[in-house]
Backbone bond lengths (Angstrom), bond angles and torsions (degrees), N, CA, C in turn:
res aa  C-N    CA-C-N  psi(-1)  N-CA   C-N-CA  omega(-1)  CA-C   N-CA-C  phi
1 X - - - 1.455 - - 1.519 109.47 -
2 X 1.610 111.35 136.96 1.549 112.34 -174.19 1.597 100.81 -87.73
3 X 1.048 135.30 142.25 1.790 130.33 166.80 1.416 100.47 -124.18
4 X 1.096 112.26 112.31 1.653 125.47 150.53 1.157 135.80 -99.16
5 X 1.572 129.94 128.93 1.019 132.63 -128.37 1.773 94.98 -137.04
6 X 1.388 120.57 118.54 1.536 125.83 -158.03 1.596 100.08 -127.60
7 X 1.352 96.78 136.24 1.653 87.70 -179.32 1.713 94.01 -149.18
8 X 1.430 110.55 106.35 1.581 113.86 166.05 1.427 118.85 -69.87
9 X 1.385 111.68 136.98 1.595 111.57 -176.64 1.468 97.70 -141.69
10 X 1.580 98.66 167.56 1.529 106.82 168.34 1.706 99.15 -170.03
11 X 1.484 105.81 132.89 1.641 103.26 179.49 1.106 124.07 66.50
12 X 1.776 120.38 11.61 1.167 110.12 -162.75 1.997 87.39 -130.90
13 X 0.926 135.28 53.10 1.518 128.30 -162.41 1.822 105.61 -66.47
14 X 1.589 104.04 -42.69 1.450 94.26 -174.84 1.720 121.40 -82.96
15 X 1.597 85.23 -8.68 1.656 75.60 169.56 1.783 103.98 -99.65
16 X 1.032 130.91 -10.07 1.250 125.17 161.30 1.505 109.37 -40.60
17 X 1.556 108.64 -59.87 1.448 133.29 -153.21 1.673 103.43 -50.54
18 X 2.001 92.34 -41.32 1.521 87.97 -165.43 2.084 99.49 -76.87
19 X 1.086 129.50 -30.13 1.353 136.46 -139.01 1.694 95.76 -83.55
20 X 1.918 116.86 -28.40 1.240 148.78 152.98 1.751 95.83 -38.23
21 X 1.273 104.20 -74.10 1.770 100.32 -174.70 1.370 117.77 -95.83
22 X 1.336 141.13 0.95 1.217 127.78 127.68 1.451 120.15 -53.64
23 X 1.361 126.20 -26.20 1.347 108.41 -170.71 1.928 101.72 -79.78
24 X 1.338 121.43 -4.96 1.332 120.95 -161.75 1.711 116.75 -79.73
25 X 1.929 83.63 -9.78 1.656 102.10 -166.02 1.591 99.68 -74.93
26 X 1.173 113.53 -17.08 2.117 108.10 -166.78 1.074 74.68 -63.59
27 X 1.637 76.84 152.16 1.518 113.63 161.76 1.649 126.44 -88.72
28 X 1.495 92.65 5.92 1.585 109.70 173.45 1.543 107.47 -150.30
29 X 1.434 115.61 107.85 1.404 107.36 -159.17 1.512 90.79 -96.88
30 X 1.529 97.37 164.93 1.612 121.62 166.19 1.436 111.26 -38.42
31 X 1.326 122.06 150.68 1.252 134.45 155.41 1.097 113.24 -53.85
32 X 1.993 108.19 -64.16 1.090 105.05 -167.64 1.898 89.60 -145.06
33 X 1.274 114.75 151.95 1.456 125.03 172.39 1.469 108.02 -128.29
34 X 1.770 89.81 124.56 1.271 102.97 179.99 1.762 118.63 -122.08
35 X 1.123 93.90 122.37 1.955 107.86 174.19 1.180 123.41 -78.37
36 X 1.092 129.84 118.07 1.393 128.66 -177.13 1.008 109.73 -123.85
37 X 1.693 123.49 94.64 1.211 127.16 -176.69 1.246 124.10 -131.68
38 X 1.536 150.05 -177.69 1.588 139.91 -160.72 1.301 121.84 -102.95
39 X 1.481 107.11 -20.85 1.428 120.72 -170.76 1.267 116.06 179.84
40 X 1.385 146.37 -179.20 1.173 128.50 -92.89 1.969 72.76 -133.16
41 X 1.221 110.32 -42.30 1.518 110.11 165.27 0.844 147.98 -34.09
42 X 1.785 101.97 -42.92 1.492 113.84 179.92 1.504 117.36 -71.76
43 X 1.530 116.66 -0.39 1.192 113.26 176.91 1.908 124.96 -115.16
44 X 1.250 114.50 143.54 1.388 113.60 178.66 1.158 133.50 -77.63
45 X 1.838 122.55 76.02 1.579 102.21 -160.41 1.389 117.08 -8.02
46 X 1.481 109.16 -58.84 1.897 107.22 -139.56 1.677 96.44 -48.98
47 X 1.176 133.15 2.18 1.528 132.65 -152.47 1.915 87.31 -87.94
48 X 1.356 90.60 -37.69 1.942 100.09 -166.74 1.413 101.45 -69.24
49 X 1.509 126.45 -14.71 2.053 110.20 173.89 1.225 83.32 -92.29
50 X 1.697 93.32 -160.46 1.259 128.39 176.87 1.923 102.42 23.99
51 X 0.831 137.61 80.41 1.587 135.27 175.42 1.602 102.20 -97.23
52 X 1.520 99.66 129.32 1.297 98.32 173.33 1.533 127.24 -80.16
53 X 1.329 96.51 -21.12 1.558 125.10 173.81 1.226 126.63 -144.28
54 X 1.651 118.26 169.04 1.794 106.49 176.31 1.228 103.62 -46.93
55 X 1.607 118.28 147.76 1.502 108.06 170.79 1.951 92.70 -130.88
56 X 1.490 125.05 146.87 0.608 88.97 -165.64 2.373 88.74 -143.03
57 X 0.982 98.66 138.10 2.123 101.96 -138.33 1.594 71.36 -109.80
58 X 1.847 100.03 129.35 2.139 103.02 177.09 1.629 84.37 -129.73
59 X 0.996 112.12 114.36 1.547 120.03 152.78 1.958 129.88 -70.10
60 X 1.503 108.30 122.82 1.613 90.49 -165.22 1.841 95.04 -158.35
61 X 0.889 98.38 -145.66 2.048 108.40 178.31 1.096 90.51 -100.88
62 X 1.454 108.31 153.60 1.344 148.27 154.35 1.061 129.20 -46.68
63 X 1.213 143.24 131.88 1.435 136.06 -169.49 2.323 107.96 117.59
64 X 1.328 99.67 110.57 1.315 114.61 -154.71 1.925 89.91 -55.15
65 X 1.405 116.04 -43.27 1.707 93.67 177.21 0.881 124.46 -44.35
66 X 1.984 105.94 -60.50 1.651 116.32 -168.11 1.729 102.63 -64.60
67 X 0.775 133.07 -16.93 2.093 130.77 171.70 1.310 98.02 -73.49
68 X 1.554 121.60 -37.77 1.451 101.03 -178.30 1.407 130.15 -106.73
69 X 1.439 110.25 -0.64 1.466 126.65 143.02 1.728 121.06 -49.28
70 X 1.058 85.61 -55.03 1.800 98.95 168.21 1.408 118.95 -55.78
71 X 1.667 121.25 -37.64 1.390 119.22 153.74 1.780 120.12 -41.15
72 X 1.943 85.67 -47.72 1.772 96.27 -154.72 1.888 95.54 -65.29
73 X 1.365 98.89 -36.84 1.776 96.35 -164.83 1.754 106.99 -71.72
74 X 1.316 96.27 -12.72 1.688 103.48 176.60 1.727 124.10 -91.49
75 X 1.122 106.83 -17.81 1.736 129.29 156.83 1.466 85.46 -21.78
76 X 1.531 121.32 150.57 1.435 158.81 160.43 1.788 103.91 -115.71
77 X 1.284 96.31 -125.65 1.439 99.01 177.75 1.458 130.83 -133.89
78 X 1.609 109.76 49.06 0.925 112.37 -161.33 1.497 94.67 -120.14
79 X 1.332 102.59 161.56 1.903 132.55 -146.74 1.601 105.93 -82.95
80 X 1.572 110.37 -50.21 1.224 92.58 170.27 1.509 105.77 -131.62
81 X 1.607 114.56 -172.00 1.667 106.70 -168.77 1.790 79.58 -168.31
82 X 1.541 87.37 117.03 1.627 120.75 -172.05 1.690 100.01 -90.79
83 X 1.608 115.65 101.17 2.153 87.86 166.40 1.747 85.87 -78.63
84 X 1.395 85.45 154.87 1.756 91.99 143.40 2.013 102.55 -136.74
85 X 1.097 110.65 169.74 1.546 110.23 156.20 1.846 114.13 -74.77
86 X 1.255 103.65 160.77 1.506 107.99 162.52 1.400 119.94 -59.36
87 X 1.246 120.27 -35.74 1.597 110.09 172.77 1.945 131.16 -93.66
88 X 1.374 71.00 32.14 2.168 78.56 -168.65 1.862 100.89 -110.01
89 X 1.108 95.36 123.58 1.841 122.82 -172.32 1.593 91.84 -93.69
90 X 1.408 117.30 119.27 1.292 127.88 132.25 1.329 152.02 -71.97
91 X 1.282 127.34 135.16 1.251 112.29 -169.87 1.780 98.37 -88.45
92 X 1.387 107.74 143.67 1.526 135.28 -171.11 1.430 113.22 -24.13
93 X 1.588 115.65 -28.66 1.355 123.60 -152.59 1.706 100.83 -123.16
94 X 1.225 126.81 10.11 1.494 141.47 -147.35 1.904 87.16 -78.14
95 X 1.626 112.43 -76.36 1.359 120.85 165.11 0.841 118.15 -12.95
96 X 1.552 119.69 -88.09 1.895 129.92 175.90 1.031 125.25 -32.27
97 X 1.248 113.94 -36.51 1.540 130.38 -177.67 1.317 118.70 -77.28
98 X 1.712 98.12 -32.14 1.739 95.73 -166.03 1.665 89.42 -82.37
99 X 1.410 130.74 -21.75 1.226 124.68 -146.15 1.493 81.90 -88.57
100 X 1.774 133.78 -48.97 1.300 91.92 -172.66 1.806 134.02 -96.19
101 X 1.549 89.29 17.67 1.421 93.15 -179.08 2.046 89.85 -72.40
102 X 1.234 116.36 -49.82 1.552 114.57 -170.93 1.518 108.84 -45.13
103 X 1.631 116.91 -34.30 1.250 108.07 -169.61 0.881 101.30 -68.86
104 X 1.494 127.29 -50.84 1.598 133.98 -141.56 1.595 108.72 -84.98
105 X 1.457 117.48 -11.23 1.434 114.90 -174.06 1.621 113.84 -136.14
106 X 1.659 116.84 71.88 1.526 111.46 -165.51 1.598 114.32 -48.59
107 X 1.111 104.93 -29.58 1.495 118.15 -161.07 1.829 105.28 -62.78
108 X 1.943 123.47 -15.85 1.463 114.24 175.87 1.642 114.31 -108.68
109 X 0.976 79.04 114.37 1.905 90.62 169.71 1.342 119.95 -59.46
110 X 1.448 116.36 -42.51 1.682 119.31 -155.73 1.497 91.20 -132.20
111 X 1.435 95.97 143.74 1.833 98.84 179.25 1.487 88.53 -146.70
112 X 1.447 103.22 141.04 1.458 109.52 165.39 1.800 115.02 -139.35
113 X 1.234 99.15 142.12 1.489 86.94 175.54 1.191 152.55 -73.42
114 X 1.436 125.00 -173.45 1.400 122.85 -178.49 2.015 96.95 -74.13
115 X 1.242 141.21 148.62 1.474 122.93 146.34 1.353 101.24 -119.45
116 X 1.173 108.16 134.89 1.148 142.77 176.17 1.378 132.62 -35.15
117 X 1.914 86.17 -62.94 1.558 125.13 178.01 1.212 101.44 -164.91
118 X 1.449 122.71 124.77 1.093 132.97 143.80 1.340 131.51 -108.54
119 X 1.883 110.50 143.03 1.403 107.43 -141.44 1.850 77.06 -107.35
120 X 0.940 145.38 16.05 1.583 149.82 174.60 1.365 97.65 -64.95
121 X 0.846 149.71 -22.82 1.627 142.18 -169.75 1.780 100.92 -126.32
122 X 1.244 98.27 23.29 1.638 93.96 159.25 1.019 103.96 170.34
123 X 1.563 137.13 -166.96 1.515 131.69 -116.32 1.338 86.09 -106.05
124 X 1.642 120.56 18.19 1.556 96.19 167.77 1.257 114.31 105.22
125 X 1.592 121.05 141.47 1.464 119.01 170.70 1.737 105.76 -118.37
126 X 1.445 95.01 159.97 1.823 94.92 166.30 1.585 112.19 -113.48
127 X 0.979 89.56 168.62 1.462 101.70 -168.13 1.648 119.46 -45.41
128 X 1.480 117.10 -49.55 1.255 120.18 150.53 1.366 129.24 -15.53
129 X 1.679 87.20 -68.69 1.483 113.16 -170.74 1.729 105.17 -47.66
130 X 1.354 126.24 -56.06 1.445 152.61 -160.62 1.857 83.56 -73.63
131 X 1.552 113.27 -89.99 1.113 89.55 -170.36 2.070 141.87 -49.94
132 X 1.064 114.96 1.96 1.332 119.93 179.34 2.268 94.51 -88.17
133 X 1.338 93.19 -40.81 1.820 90.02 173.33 1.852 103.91 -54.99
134 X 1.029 101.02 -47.15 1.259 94.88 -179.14 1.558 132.54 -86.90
135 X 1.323 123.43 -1.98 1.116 117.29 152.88 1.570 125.08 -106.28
136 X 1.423 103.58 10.14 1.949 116.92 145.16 1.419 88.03 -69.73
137 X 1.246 127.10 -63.47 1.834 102.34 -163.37 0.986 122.36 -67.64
138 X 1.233 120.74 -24.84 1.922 123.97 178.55 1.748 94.53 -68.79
139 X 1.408 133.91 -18.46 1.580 120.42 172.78 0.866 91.41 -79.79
140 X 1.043 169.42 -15.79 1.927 149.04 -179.34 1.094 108.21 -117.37
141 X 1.509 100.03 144.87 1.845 119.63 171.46 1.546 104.79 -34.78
142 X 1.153 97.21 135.92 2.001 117.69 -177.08 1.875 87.96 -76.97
143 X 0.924 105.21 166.90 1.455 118.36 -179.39 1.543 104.84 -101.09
144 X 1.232 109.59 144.46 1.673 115.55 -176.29 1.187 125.78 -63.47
145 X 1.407 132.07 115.32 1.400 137.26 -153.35 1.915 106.74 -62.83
146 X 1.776 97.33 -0.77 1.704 93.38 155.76 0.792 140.51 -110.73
147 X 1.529 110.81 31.09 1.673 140.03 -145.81 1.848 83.94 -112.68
148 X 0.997 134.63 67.20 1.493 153.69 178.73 1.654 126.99 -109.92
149 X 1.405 107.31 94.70 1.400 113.67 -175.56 1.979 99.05 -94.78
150 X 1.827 105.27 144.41 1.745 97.06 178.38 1.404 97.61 -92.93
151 X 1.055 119.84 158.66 1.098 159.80 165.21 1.381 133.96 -95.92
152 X 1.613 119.47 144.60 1.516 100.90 -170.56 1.862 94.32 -88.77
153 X 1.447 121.69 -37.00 1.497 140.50 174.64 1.160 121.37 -121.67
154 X 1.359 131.84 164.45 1.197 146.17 150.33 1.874 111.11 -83.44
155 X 1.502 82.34 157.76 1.852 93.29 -172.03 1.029 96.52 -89.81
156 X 1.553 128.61 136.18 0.821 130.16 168.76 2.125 131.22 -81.74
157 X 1.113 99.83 27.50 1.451 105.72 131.24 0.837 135.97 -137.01
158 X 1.799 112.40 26.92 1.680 100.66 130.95 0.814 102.20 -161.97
159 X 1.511 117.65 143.37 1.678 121.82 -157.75 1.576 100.29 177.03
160 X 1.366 113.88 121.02 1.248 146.47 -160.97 1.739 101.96 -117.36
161 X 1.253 101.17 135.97 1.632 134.82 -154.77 1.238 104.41 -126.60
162 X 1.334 143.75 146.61 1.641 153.58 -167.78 2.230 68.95 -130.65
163 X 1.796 112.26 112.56 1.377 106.15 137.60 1.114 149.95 -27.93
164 X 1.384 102.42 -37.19 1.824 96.45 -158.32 1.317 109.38 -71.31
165 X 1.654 100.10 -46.57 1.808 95.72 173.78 1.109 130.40 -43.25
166 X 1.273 123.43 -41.03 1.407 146.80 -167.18 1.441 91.28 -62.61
167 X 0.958 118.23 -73.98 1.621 131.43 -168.65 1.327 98.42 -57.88
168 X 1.529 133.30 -67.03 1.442 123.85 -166.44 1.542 109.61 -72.54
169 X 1.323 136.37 -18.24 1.495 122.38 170.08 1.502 117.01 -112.86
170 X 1.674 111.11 10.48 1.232 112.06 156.88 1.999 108.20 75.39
171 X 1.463 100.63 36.86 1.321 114.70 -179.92 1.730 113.20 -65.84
172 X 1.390 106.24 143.54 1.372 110.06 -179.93 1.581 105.44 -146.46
173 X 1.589 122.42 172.07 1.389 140.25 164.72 1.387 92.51 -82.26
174 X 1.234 114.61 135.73 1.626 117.29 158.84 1.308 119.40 -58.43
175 X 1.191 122.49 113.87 1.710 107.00 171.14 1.403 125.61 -76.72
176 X 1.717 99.57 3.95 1.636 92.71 -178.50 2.057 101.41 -82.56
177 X 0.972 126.11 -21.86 2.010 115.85 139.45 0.989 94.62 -33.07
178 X 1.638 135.89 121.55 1.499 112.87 128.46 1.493 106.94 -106.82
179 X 1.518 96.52 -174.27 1.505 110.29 175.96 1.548 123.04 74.81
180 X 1.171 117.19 -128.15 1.682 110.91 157.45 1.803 122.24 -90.85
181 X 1.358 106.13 22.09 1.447 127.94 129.80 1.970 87.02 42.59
182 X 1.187 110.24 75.85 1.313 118.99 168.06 1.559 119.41 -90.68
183 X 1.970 113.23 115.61 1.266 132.99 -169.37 1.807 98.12 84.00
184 X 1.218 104.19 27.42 1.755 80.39 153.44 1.282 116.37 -99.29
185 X 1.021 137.31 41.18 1.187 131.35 169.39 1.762 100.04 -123.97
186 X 1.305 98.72 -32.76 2.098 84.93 161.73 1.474 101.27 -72.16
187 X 1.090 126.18 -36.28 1.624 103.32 -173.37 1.787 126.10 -68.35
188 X 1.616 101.46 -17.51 1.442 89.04 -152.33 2.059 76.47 -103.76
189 X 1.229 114.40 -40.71 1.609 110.47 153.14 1.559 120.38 -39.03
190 X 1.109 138.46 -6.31 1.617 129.24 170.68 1.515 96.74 -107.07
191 X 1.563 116.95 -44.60 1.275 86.43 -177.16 1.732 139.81 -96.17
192 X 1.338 100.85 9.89 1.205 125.70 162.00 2.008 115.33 -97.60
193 X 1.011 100.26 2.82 1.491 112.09 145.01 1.410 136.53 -53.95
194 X 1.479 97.54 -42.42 1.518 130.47 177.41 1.746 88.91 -44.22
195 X 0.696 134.61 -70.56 1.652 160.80 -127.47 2.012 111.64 -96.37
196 X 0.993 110.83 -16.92 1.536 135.48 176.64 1.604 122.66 150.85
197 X 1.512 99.39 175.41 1.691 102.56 -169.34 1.587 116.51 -71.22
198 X 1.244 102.30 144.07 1.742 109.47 177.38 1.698 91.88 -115.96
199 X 1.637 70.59 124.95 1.797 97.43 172.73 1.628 129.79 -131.11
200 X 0.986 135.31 119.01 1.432 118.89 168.89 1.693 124.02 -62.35
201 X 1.076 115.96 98.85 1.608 124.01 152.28 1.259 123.03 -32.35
202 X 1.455 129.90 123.87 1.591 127.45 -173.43 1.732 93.50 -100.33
203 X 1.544 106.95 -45.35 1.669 121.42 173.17 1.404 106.19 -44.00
204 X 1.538 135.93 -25.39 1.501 125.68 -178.02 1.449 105.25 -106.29
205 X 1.359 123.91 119.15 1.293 118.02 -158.77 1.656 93.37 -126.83
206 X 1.302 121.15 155.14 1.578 121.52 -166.23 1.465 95.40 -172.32
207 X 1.494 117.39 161.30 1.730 120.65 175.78 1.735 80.62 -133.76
208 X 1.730 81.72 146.26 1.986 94.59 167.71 1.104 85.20 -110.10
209 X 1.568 122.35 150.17 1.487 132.89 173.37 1.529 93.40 -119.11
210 X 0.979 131.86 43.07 1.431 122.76 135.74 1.709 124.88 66.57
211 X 1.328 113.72 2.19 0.999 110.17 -169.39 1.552 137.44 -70.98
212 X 1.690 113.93 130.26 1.232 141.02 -145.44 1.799 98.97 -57.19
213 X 1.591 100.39 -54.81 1.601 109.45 -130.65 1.911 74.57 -80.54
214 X 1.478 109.13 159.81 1.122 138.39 154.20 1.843 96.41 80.83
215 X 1.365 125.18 51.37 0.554 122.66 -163.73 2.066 114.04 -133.73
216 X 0.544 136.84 159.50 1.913 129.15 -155.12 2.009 88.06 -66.80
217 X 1.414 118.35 177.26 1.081 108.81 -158.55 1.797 88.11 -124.06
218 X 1.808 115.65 142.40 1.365 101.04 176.39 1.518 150.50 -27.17
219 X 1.179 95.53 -45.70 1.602 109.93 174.37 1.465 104.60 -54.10
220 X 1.273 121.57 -40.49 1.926 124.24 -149.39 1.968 94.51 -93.85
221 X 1.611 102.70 -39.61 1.220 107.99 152.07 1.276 130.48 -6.64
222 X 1.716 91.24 -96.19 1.574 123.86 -161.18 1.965 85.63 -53.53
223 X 1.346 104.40 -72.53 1.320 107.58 -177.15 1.371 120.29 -11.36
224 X 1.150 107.50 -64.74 2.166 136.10 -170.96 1.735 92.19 -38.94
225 X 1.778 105.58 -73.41 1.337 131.28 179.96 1.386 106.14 -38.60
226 X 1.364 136.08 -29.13 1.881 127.54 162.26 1.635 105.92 -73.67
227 X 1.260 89.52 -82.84 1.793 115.48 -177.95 1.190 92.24 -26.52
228 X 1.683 122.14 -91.44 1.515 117.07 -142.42 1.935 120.15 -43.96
229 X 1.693 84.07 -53.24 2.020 83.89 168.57 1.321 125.92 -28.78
230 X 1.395 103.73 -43.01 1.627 112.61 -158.66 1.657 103.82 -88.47
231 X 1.377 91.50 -32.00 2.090 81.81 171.09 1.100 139.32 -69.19
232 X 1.844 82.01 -29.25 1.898 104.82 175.69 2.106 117.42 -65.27
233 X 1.756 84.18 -33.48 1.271 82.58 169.17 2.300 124.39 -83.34
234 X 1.147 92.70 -9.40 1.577 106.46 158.23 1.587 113.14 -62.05
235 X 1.457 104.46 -53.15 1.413 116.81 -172.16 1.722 120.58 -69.84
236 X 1.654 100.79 -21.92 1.708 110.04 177.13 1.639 98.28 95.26
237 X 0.827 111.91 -2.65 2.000 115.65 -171.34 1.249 105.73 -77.68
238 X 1.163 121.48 -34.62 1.805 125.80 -170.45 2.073 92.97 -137.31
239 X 1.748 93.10 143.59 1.247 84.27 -177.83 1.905 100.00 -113.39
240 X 1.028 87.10 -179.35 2.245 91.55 -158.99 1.563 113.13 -43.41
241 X 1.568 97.85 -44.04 1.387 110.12 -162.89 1.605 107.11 -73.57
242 X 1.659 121.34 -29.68 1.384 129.99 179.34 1.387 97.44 -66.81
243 X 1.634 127.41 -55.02 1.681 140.19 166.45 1.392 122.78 -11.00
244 X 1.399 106.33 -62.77 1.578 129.64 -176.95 1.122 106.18 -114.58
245 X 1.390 144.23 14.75 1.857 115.17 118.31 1.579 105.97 -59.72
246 X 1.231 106.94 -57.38 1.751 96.05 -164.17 1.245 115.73 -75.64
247 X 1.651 125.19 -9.11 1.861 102.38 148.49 1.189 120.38 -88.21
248 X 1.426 127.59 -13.80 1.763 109.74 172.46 1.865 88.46 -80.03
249 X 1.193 132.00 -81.21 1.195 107.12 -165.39 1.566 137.20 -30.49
250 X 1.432 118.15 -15.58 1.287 122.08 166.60 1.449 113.14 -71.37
251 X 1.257 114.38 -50.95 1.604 128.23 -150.34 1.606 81.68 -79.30
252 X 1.577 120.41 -54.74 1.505 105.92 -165.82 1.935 107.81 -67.12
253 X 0.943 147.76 -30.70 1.351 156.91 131.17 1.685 101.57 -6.39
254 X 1.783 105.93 -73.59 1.882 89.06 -154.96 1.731 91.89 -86.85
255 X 1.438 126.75 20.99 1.031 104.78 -175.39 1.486 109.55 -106.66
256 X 1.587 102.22 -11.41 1.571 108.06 -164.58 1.511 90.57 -102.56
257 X 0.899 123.21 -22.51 1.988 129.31 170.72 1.371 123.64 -80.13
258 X 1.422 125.17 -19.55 0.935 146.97 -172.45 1.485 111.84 -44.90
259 X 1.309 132.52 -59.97 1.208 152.18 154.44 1.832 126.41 -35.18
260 X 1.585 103.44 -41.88 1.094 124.48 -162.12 1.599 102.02 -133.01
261 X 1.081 128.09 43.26 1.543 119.17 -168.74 1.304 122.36 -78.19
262 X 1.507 127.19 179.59 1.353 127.56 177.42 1.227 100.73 -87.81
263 X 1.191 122.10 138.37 1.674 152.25 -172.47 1.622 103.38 -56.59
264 X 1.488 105.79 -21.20 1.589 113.27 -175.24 1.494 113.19 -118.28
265 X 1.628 109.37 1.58 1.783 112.91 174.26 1.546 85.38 -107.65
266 X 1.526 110.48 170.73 1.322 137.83 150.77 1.401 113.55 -115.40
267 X 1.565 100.24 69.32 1.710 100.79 -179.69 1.355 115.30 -59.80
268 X 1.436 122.29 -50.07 1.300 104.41 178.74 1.616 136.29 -60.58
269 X 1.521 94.53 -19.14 2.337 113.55 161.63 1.427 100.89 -55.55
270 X 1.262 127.51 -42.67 1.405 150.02 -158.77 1.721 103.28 -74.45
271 X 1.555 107.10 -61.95 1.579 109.85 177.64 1.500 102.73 -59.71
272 X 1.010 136.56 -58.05 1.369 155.19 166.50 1.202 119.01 -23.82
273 X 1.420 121.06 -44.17 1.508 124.49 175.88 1.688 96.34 -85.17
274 X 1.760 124.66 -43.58 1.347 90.36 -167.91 1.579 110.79 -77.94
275 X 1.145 125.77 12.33 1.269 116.73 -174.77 1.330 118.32 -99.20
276 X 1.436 107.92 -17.03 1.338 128.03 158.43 1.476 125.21 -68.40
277 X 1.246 94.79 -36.54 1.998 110.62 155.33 1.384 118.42 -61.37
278 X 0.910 115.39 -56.10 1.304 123.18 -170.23 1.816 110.65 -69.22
279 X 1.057 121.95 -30.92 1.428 127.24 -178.40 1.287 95.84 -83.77
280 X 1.435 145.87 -45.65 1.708 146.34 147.39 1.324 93.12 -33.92
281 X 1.373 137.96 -64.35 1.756 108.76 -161.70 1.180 114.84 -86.29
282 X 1.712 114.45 -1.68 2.063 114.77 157.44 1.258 104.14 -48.76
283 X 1.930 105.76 -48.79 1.598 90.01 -146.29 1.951 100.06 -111.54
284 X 1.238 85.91 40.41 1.194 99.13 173.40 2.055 133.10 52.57
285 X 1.440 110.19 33.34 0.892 138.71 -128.21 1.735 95.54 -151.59
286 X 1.125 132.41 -22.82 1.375 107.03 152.41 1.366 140.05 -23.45
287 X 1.315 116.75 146.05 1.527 120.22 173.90 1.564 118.15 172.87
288 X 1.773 116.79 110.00 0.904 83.95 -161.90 1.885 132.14 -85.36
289 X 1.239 103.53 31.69 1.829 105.27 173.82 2.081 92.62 -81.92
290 X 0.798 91.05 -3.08 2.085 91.85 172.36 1.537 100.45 -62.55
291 X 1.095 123.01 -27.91 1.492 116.93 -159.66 1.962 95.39 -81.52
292 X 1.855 114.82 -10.58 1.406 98.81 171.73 1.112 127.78 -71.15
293 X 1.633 119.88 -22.50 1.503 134.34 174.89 1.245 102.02 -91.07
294 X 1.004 148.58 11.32 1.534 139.13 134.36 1.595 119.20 -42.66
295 X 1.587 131.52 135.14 1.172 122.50 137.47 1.421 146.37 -35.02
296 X 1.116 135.22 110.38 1.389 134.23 -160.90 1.221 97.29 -92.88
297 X 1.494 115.18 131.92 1.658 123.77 169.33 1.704 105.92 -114.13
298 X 1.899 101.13 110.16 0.978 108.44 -178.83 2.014 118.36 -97.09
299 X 1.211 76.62 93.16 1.869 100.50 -176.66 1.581 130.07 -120.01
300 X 1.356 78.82 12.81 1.638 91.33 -173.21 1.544 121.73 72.28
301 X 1.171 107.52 -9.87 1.537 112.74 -161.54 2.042 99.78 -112.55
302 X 1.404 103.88 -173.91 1.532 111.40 -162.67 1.185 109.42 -171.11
């Protein structure tokens, strides 16, 4: 089995650099690793010596679909094709594992992992931090590669793809997400559902560390968090009632934080974009490529 391993970046070169040599630690490396990044910045030479594996760097536009379309149109012939984000730590055995759960069970298309810890709901982990979670888990028995809960999606930093579909029905990320393209990974996970079961893996274990910087800016955010629900439910990918938990739970979130926020959200960018959504779906005028004529607030934060 071929495993290719895709990781879109932008602005982020030194954490690329490290995610480059964490990935060198499996004990079953990639076939092939592919970068999908915007320009010539986002990447860390030191990544180009010492290679632990093919590595293989696609320059293109911005916007996390179109980087990972650019993976999909760059596919050869290999079996499966792993995204992860730049800041997601695997544990040593994540590869091996995924490769023989794929052999052993034709019937799942999409696999996503166990995480550990994710630093997305707070100020973030460092690398340290992530690897000590993960070598508490390498001391305990791995969980049985039939230890498989379904899923409606895969997370999108990390989420494992069976090729063939992709290739024979001509699967893509929507590019109408742009940017940091929030819920494309439920969208392009439902409709590559069609095609076999999506399950979460407990046996593939990984930490997201959460990282802030290079990341869409509150306002375009908050926005995404109205809009995107409502397109997905245009699209058949998300159905109404899944839609509106996750925009009242957003809006009630940046609205009750707003005042008092986390030092690492821009809740009030956040209230701001959905309210800017929401006056687009009065006047009937939603959409989410609206979030490009938004102001970008470059604060590191989201």
């Amino acid at each position: 089995m071929k495993i290719a391993v895709a990781i879109a970046t932008v602005g982020r070169p030194q954490i690329l650099g490290h995610a480059i040599r964490d990935l060198a630690r499996q004990t079953r490396q990639p076939d092939r690793t592919i970068i999908s990044a915007t320009s010539f910045d986002d990447v860390d030479p030191s990544i180009l010596s010492d290679r632990p594996a093919r590595i293989d760097i696609i320059y293109g536009g911005r916007g996390l679909p179109r980087q990972r379309n650019a993976v999909l149109d760059a596919l050869g012939d290999e079996d499966v094709v792993l995204f992860l984000d730049d800041d997601f730590m695997m544990a040593p055995d994540f590869l091996c594992r995924l490769e023989e759960l794929m052999s052993a069970q034709p019937s799942i298309g999409i696999v996503t992992g166990d995480v550990l810890a994710d630093g997305i709901g707070n100020a973030g982990l460092t690398p340290p931090q992530a690897q000590t979670i993960l070598d508490r888990a390498m001391d305990e028995p791995c969980p049985d590669l039939s230890d498989l809960i379904d899923v409606n999606n895969g997370y999108g930093c990390n989420m494992a793809f069976r090729c063939a579909p992709i290739r024979t029905h001509g699967l893509r990320f929507d590019e109408q997400l742009p940017l940091y393209a929030w819920l494309e990974d439920v969208d392009f996970s439902r409709r590559a559902a069609a095609y076999g079961r999506c399950v979460k893996a407990m046996a593939l274990r990984g930490v997201h560390l959460g990282i802030k910087g290079g990341r869409t800016s509150g306002v375009r955010l908050g926005y995404s968090q109205v809009a995107n629900p409502i397109y997905l439910i245009g699209r058949a990918t998300m159905q109404r009632r899944h839609a509106a938990r996750l925009i009242s739970r957003n809006i009630a979130a940046n609205l009750a934080k707003s005042l008092w926020s986390e030092p690492w959200v821009d809740r009030r960018g956040r209230l701001h974009g959905n309210l800017l959504a929401l006056a687009d779906l009065i006047r009937g005028r939603i959409d989410p490529l609206r979030v490009l004529d938004l102001e970008s607030r470059n604060n590191g934060r989201s």
